[in-house]
KEFIKE-86096 format. One record per residue: residue in one letter; x, y, z of N, C-alpha, C in turn. Coordinates in nm, 2 decimals. Layout:
N
ATOM residuo n.east n.north   n.up ca.east ca.north  ca.up c.east c.north   c.up
ATOM       A      X       Y      Z       X        Y      Z      X       Y      Z
...
//
This chain:
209
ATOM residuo n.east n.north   n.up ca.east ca.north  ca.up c.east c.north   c.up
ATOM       X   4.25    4.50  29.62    4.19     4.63  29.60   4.17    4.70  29.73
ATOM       X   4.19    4.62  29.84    4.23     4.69  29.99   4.29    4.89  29.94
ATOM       X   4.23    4.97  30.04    4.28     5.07  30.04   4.30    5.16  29.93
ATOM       X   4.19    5.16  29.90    4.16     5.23  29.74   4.18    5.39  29.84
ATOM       X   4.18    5.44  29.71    4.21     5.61  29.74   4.31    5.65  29.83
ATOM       X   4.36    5.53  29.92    4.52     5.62  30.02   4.61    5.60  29.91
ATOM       X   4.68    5.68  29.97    4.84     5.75  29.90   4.91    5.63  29.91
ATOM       X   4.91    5.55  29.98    5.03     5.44  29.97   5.02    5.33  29.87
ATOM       X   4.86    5.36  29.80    4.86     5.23  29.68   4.82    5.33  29.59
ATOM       X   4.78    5.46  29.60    4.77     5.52  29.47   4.79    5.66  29.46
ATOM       X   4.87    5.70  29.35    4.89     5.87  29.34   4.81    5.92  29.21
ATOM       X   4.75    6.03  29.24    4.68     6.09  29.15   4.73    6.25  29.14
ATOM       X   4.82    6.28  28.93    4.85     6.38  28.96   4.77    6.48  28.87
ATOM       X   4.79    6.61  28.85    4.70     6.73  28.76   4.80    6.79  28.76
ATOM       X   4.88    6.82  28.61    4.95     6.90  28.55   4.93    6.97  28.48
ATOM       X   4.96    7.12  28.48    4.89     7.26  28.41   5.07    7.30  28.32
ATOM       X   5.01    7.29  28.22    5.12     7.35  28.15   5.13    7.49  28.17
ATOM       X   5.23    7.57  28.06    5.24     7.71  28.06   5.09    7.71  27.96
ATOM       X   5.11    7.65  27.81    4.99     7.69  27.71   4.86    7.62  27.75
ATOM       X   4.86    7.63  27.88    4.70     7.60  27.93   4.62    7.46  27.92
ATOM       X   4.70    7.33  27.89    4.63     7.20  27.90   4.70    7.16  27.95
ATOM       X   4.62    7.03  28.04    4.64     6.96  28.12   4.70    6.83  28.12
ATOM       X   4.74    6.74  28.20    4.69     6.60  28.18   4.76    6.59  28.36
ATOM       X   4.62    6.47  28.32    4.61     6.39  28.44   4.65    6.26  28.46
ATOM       X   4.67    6.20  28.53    4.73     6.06  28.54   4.68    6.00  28.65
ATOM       X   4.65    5.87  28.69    4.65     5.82  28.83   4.71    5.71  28.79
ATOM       X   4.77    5.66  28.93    4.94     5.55  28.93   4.86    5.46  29.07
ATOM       X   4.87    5.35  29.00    4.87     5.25  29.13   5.00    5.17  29.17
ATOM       X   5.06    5.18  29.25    5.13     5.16  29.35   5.21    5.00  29.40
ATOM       X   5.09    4.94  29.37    5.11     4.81  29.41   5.07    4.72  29.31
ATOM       X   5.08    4.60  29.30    5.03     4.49  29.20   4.87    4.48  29.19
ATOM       X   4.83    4.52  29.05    4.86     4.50  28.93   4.95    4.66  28.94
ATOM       X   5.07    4.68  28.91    5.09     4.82  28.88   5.07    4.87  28.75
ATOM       X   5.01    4.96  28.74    4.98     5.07  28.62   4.98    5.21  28.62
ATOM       X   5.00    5.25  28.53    4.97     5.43  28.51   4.87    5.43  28.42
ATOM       X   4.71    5.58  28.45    4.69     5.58  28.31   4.62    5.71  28.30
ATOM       X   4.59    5.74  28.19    4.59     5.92  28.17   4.43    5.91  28.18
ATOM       X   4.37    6.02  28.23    4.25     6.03  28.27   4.24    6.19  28.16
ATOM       X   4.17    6.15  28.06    4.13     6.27  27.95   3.94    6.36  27.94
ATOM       X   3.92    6.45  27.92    3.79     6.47  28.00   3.76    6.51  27.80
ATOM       X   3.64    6.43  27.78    3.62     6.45  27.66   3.46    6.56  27.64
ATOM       X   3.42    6.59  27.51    3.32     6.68  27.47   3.23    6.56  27.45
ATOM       X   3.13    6.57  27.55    3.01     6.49  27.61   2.95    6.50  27.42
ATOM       X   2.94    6.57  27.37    2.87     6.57  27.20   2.97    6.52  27.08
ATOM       X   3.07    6.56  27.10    3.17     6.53  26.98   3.23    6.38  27.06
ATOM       X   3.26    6.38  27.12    3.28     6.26  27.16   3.46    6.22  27.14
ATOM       X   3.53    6.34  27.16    3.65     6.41  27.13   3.73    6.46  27.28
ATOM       X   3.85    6.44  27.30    3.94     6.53  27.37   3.87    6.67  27.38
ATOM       X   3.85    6.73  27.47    3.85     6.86  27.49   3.95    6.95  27.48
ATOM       X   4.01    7.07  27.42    4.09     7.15  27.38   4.21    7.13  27.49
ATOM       X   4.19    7.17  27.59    4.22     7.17  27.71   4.34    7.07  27.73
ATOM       X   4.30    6.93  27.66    4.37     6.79  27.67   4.51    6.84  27.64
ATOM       X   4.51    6.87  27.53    4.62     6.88  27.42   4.62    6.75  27.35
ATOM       X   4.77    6.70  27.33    4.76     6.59  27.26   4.75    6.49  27.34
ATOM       X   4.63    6.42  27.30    4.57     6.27  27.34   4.61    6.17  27.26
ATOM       X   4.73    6.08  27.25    4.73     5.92  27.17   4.63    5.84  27.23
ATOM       X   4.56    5.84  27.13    4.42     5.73  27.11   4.44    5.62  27.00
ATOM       X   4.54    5.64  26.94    4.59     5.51  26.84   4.65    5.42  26.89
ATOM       X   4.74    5.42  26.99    4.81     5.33  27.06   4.75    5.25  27.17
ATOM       X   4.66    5.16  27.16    4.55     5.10  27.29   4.44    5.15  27.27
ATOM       X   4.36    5.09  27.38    4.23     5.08  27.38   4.21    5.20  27.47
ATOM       X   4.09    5.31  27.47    4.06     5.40  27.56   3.94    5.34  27.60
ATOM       X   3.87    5.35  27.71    3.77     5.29  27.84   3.73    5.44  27.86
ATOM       X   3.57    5.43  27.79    3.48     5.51  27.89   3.43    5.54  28.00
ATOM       X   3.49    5.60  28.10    3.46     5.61  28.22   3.26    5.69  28.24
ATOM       X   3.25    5.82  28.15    3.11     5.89  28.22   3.09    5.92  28.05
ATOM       X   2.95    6.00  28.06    2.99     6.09  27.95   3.11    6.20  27.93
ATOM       X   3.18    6.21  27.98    3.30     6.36  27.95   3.39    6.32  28.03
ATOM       X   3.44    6.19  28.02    3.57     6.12  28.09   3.59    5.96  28.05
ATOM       X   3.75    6.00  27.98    3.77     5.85  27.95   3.90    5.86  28.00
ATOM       X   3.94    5.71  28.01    4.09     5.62  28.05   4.17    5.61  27.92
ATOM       X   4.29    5.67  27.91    4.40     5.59  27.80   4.50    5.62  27.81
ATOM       X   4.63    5.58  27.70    4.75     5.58  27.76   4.79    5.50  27.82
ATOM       X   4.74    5.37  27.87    4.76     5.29  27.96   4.87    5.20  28.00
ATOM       X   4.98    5.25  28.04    5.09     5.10  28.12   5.08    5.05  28.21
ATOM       X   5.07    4.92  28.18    5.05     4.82  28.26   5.23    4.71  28.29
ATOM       X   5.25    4.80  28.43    5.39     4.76  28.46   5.39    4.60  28.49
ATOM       X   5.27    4.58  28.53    5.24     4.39  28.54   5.17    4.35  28.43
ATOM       X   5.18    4.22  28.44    5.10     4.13  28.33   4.97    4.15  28.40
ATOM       X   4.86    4.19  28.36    4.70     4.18  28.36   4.64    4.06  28.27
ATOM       X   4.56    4.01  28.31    4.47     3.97  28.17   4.39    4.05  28.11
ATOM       X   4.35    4.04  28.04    4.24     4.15  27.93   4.14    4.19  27.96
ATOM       X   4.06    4.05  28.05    3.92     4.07  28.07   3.92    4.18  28.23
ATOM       X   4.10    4.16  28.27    4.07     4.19  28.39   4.05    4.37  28.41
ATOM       X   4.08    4.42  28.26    4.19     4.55  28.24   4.01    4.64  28.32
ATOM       X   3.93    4.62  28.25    3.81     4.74  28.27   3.79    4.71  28.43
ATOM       X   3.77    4.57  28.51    3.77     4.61  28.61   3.87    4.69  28.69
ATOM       X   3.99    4.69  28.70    4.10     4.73  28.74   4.11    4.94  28.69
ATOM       X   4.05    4.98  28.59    4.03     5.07  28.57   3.94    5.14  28.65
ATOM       X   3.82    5.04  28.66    3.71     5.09  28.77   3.75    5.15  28.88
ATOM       X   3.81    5.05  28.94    3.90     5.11  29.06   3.97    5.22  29.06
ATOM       X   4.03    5.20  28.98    4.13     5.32  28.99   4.01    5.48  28.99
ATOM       X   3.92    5.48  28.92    3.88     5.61  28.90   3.78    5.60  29.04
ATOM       X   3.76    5.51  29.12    3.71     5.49  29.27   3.79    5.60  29.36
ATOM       X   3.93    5.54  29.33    4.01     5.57  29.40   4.02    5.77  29.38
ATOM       X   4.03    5.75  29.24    4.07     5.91  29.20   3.98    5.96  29.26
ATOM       X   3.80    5.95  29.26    3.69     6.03  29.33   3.74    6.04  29.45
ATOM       X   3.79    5.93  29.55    3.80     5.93  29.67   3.89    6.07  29.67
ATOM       X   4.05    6.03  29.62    4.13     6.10  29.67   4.09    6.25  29.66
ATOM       X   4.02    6.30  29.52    4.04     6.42  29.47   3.93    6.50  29.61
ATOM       X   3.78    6.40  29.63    3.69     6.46  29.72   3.74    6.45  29.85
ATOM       X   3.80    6.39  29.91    3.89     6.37  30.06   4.01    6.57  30.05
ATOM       X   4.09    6.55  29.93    4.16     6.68  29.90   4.07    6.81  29.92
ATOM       X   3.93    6.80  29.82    3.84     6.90  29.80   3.84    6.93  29.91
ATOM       X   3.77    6.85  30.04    3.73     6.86  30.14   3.82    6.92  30.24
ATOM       X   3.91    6.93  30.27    4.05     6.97  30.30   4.07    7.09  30.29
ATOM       X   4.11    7.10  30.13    4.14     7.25  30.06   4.02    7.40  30.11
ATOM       X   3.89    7.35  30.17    3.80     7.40  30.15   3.75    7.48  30.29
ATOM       X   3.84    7.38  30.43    3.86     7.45  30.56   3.90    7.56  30.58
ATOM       X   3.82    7.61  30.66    3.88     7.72  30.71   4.00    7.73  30.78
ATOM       X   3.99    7.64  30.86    4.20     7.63  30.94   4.26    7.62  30.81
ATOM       X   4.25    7.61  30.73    4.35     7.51  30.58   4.36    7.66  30.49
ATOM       X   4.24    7.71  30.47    4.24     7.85  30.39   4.32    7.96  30.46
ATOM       X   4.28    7.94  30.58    4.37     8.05  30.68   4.51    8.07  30.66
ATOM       X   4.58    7.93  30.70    4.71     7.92  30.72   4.74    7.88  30.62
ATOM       X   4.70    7.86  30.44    4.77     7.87  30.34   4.80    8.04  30.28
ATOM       X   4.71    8.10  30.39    4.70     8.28  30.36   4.81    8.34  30.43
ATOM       X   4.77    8.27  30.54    4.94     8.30  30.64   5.05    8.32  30.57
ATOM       X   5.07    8.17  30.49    5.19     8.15  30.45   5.24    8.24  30.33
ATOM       X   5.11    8.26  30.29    5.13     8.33  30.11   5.16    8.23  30.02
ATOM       X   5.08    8.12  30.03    5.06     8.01  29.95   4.95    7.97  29.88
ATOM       X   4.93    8.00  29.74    4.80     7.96  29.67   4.81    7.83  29.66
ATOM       X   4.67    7.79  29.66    4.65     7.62  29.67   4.52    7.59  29.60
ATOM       X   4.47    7.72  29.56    4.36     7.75  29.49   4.34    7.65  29.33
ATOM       X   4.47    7.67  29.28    4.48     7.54  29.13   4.51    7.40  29.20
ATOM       X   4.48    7.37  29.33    4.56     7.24  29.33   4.41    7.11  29.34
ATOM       X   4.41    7.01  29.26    4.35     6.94  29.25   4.33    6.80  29.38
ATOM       X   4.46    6.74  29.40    4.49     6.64  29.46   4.62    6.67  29.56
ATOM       X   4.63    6.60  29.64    4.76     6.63  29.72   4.86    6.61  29.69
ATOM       X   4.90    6.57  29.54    5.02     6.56  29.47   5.02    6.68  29.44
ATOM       X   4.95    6.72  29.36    4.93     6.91  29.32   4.97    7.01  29.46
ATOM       X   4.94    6.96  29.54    4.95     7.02  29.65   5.10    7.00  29.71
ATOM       X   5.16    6.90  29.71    5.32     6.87  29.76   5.41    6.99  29.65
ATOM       X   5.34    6.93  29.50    5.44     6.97  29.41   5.41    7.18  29.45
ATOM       X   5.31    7.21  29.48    5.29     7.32  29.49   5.36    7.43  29.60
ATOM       X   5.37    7.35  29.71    5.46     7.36  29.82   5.61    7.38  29.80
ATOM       X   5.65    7.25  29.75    5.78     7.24  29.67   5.83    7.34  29.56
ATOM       X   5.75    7.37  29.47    5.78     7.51  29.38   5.79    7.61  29.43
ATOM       X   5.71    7.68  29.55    5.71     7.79  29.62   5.82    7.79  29.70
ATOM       X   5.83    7.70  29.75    5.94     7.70  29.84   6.10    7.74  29.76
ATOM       X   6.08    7.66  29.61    6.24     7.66  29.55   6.23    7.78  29.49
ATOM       X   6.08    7.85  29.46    6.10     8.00  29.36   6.11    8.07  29.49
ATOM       X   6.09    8.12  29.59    6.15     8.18  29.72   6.27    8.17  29.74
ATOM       X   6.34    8.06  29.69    6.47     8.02  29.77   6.45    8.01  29.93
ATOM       X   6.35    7.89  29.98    6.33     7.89  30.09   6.25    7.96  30.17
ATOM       X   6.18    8.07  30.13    6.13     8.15  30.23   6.00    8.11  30.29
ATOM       X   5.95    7.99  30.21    5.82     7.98  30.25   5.84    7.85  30.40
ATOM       X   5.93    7.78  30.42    5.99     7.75  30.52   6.02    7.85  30.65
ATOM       X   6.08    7.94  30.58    6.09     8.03  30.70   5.99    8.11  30.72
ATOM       X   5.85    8.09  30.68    5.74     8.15  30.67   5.70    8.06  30.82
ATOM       X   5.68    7.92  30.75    5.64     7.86  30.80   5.67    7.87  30.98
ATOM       X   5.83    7.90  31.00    5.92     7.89  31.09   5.88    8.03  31.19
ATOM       X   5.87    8.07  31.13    5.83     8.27  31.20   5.68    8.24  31.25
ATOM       X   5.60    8.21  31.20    5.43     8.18  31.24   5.46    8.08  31.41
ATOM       X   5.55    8.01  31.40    5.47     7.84  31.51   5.48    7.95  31.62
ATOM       X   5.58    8.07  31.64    5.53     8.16  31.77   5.44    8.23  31.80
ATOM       X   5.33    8.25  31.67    5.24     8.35  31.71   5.12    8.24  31.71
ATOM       X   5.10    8.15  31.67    4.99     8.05  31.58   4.91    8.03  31.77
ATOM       X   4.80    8.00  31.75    4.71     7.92  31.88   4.73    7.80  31.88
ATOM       X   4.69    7.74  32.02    4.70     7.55  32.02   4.66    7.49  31.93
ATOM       X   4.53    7.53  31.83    4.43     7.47  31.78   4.53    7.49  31.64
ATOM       X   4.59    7.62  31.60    4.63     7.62  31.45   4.77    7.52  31.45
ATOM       X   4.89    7.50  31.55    5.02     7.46  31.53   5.00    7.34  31.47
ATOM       X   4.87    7.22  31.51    4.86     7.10  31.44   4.83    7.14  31.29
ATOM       X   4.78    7.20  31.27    4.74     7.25  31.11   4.82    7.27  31.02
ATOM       X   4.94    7.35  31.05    5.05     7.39  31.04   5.17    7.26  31.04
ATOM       X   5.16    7.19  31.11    5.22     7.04  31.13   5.19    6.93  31.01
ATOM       X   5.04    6.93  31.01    5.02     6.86  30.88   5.04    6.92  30.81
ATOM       X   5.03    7.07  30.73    5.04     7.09  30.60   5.18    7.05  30.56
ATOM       X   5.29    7.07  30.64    5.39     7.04  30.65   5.43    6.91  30.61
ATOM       X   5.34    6.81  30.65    5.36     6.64  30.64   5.29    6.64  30.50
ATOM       X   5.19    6.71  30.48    5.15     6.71  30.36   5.19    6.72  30.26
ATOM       X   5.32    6.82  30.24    5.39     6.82  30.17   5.50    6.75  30.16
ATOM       X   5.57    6.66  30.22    5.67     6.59  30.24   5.80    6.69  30.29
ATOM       X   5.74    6.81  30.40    5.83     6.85  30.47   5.82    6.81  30.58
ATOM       X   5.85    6.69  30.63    5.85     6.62  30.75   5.92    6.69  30.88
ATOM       X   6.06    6.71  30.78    6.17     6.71  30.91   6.17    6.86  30.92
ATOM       X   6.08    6.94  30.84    6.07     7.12  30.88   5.93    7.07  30.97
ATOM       X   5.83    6.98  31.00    5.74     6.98  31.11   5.82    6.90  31.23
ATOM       X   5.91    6.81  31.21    5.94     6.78  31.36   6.05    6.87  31.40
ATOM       X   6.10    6.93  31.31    6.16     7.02  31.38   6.07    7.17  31.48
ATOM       X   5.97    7.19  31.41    5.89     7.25  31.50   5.78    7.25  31.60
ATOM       X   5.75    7.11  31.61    5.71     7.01  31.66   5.67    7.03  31.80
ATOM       X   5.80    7.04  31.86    5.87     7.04  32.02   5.81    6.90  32.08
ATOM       X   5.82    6.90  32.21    5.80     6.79  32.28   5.63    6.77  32.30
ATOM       X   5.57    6.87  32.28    5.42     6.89  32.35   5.32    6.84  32.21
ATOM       X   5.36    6.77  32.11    5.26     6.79  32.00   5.14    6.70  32.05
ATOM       X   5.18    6.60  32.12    5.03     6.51  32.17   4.93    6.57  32.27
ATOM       X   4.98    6.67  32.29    4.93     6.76  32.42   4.88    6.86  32.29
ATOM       X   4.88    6.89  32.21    4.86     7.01  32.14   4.72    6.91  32.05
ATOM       X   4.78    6.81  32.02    4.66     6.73  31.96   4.50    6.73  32.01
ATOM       X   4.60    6.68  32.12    4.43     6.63  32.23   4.36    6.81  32.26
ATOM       X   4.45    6.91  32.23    4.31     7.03  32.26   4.28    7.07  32.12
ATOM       X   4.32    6.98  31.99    4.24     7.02  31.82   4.14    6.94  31.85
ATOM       X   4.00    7.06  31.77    3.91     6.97  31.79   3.84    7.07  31.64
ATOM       X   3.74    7.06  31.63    3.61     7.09  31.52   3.72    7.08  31.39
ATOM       X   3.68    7.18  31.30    3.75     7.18  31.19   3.91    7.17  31.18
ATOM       X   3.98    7.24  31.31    4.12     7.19  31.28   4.17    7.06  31.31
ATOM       X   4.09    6.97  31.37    4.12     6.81  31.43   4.10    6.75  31.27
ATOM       X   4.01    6.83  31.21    3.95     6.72  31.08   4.04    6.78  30.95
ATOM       X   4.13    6.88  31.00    4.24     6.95  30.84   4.33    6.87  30.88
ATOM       X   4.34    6.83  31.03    4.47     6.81  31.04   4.50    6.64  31.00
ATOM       X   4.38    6.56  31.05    4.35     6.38  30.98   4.34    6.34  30.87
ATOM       X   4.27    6.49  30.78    4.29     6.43  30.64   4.39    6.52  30.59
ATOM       X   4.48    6.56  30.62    4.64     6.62  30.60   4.72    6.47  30.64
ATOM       X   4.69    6.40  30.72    4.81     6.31  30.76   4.78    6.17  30.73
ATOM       X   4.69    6.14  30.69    4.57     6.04  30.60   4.62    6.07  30.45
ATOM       X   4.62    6.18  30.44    4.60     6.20  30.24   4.49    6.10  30.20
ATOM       X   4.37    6.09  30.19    4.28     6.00  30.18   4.18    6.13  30.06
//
């Protein structure tokens, strides 16, 4: 259970349809592997919220997480034992708090609000940093690229403090090789003068935590 909430043992995603419900999922990564849908129910009815859409609750057992949040849907790519399934769930929704409040915290900077404004990139619906890659990635393919060359036209004008910011959003989204390509030779030199709020967009940008 090492390394709850990083991205290398677990992904947590939030999908918005066109007709307005959701689902959520979180995936662990490593042994025990599983997927499982994270459904936010009516604290009184004791029911899927509208929002869900369709929730199978016939197929397995669903696990109460709070009042107005349960677990179901559950694959279990490994063999578990039974008794072990609710602790192993625990975790996972550990993880999900971590990841989603580590994101919150992020999304919420001001270097991070700035240069998503720069770009002309809303990040405003994005939940988790999967929301956030996939969000990147859409913009970029409904531009046909431009939000790359967005990205590419700014690293001339940007300050010491913003080009790391810009760097991680970039890694953030799994556009690696559009940040080392902008990179240049001086990034460790550009590091060491981030400091306050852009030192801290730019660690939990390259962390995903």
């Amino acid at each position: 259970m090492k390394g709850v909430g990083m991205s290398k043992e677990w992904i947590a995603r939030t999908a918005l349809a066109d007709d307005g419900t959701r689902r959520e999922e979180i995936t662990h990564l490593t042994m025990p592997r599983f997927t499982a849908r994270v459904v936010e129910i009516d604290p009184f009815e004791h029911n899927p919220v509208a929002e869900e859409g369709d929730v199978n609750l016939d197929d397995g057992p669903a696990y109460r997480i709070d009042h107005k949040t349960i677990v179901c849907e559950i694959v279990w790519t490994d063999e578990v034992p039974e008794q072990d399934h609710t602790r192993w769930l625990g975790v996972a929704m550990d993880a999900r708090t971590q990841v989603r409040s580590g994101f919150k915290r992020w999304r919420s900077l001001d270097p991070v609000r700035h240069m998503a404004d720069r770009l002309k990139l809303d990040i405003s619906h994005c939940r988790t940093w999967e929301d956030y890659t996939e969000a990147f990635g859409d913009e970029n393919d409904r531009t046909d690229g431009d939000l790359v060359e967005r990205a590419r036209s700014a690293i001339g004008v940007l300050s010491t403090g913003e080009i790391p910011v810009l760097l991680a959003m970039l890694h953030a989204a799994n556009y690696d090789h559009v940040a080392d390509e902008l990179s240049g030779k001086d990034i460790w030199w550009r590091l060491s003068r981030t400091s306050g709020d852009h030192a801290e967009a730019v660690a939990l940008a390259i962390m995903r935590t």
